[in-house]
N, C-alpha and C positions, 0 to 999 in steps of 0.2 A: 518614506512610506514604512510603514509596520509591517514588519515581518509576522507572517502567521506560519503557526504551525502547520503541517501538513496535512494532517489524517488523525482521528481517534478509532481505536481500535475497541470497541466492548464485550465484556467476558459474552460466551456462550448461552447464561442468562437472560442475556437482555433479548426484547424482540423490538423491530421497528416497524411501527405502522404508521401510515398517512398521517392520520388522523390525531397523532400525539407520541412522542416516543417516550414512552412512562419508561424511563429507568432510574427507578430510586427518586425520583421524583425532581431530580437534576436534571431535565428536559421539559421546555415553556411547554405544554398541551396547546394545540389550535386548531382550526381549521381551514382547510381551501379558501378562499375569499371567494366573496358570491361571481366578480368578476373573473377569476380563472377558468382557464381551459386547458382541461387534460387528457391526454390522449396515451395508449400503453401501445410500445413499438416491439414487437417479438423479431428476435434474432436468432441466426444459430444456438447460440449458446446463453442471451442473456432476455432475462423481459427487464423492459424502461420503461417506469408511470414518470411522462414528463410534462410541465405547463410550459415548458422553455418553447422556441418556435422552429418549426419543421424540420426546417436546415439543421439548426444546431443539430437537434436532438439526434438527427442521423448521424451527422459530422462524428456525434460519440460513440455511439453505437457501432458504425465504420471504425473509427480507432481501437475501440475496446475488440472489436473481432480480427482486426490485423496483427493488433498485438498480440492476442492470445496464439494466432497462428503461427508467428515467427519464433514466441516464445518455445512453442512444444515444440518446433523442430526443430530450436536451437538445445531444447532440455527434453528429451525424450520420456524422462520421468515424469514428466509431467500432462504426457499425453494421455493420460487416464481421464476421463469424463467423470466428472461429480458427480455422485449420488444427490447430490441438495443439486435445486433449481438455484438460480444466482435474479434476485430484485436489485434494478437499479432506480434509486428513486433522483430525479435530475430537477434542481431547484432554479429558474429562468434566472434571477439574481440573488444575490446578498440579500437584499430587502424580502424577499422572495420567502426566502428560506431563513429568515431570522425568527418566526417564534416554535419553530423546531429544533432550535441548536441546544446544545447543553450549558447547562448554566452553573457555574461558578461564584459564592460569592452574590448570587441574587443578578449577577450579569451576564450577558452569552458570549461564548468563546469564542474566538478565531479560529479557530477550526472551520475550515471548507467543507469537508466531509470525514465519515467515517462506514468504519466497515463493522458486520453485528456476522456474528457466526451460529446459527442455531441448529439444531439438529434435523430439522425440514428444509431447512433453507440460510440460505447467505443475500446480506442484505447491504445494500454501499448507498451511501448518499452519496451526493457530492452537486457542489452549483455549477452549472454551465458553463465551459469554460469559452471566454472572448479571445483569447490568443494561444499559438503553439502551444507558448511555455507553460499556460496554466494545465495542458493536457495531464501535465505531471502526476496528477492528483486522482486522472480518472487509472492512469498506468500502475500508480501505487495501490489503490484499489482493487486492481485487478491481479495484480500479482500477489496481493493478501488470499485471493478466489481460490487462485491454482494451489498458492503453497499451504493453505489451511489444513489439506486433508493430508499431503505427501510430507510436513516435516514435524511428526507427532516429539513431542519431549523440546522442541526447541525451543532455547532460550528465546525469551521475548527481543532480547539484544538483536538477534539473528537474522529473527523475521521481518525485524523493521528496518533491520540494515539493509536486507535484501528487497524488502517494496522499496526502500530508497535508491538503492543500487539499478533498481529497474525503471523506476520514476522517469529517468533522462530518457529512452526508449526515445529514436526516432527511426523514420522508414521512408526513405526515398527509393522509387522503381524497385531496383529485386535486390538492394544492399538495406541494412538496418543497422545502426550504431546503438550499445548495447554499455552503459559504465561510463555514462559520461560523468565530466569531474562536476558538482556541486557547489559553487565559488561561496554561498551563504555559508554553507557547512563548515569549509575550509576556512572561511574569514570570522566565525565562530569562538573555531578551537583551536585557533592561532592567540584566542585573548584570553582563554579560560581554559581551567584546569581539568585535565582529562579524567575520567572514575579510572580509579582499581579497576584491572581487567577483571579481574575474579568474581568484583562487585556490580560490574556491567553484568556479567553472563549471570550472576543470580538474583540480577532481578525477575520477579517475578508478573503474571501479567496484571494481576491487582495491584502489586506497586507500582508498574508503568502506569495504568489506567489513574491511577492517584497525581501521577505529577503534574506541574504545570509550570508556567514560568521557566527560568533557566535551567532548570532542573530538567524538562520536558525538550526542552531545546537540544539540549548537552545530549542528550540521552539520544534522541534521533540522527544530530551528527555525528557522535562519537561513534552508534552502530553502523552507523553508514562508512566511516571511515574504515574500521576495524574489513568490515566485509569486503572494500574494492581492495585495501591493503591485502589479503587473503586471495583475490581472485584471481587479481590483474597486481597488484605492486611487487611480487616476489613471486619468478620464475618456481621457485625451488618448494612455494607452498600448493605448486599445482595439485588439486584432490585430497587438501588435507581437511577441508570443509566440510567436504562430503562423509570422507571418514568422521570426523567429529560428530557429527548427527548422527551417521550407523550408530554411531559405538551408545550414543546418548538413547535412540532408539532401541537397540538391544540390551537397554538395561544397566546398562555403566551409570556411574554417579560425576559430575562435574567432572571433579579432580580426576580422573582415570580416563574417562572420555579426551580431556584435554589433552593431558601428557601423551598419550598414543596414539594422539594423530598430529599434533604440533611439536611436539619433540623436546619442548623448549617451557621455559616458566612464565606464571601470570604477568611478571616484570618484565622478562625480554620481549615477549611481545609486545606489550607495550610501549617501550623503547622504541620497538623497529614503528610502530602506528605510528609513532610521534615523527619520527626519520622522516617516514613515506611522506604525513603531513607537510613538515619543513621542506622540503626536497620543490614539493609546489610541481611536479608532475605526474599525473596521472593516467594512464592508457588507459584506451576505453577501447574493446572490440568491435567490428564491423562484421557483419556474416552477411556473407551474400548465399540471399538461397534460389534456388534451383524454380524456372518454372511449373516443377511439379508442384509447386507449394499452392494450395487452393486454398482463396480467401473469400469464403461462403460471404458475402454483402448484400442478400437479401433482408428486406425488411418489410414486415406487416405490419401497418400503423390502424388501430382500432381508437375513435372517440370516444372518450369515456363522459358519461355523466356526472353530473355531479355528484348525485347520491352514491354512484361507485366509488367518487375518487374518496368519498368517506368513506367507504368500507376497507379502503386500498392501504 
């Protein structure tokens, strides 16, 4: 099977509508097909225009609000409410949502979904997912939601290390495992050459957005690695993350930002990523939270017509 990428991320710029995602003209224009049926599902936190079927469409809607819940009370930063409404547009299949996808090269990407950030609103495709594992994609998504407003100046490296970082998200009764290891990521960059730390953190999100192939691959596991090595692979790097973004946030350039809160050079870091990789162990944390934790799982499901779902 073909590994696809995970998620595309689009500058600020771009908007996603129903009806055709004109960016740059790198996205097929279509429409609903006369036989679709769509209906928009309002939740705490998110509205979902989906043609997928009942169940599913909840099934996401339920994940996407549990995770958001565990997340903020695992990250209290991030308990701040969005000023932007959060659109999820939910494609029933592949085939589904194939003349919406962006196109490369005159052909559509592997890409599942992606996330558009605009200043009304935030916007996430992504296709229905048929198994656990695919949930990954709506968790990546979502975690782009929360950290979009709360980590201003962050490397693109960062961001996507940390939607990766949160992708594996599972939740059993009132425990959640949080950093699971990634076995594609690791089986990866066990074969290929790692970027210059220096050259990960500056890339930029127009360069990201530009890559594709192993370029694009390398780039999503290398950030994912760098991040759980930082979190969870070294005791001793407990809150240096954190600090790294202050410092980038208040104004610091790279190079300063780094040194004062990792202590260490763009190489030794490195080294240790590579270690942690080889090493072939990963901790992943479990939080068990408290029945005080309330997971809002209401949902209003509204039929839409079709002249709506073109306006949508």
């Amino acid at each position: 099977m073909r590994e696809r990428i995970p998620t595309l991320r689009f500058p600020s710029s771009a908007l996603l509508v129903l009806v055709g995602v004109a960016l740059s003209g790198t996205v097929a224009r279509a429409l609903p097909s006369e036989g679709s049926h769509w209906a928009r599902f309002e939740t705490a936190h998110y509205t979902l225009f989906s043609d997928a079927p009942d169940t599913r469409t909840r099934d996401i809607a339920a994940s996407l609000e549990t995770f958001r819940a565990v997340l903020v009370s695992y990250r209290s930063d991030l308990a701040v409410t969005s000023p932007r409404p959060t659109y999820v547009y939910v494609f029933k299949s592949d085939a589904d949502a194939l003349p919406y996808k962006v196109q490369r090269e005159g052909k559509p990407t592997d890409f599942v979904g992606f996330f558009v950030g605009e200043d009304q609103a935030n916007y996430v495709t992504i296709e229905a997912p048929s198994e656990q594992t695919a949930l990954g994609i709506v968790y990546h998504e979502s975690a782009h939601q929360l950290l979009e407003d709360r980590l201003p100046r962050a490397p693109a490296a960062i961001i996507e290390g940390l939607a990766e970082y949160y992708r594996t998200f599972r939740a059993q009764g009132r425990v959640a495992q949080i950093g699971l290891p990634i076995d594609r990521h690791v089986s990866w960059l066990a074969l290929h050459t790692l970027v210059p730390l220096r050259d990960l953190l500056s890339i930029d999100e127009e360069t990201h957005l530009g890559q594709s192939g192993d370029a694009a691959t390398t780039f999503y596991a290398e950030s994912w690695a760098l991040v759980h090595d930082l979190l969870r692979g070294n005791p001793a790097r407990a809150g240096q993350l954190d600090r790294f973004l202050a410092g980038l946030r208040s104004g610091a350039v790279l190079d300063e930002a780094f040194r004062d809160a990792f202590g260490t050079t763009y190489d030794d870091l490195l080294k240790e990523v590579r270690g942690y990789l080889n090493h072939r162990r990963f901790p992943y944390q479990e939080v068990k939270f408290s029945a005080a934790l309330k997971v809002d799982l209401s949902v209003q499901v509204i039929p839409m017509e079709r002249d709506e779902a073109l306006c949508r």
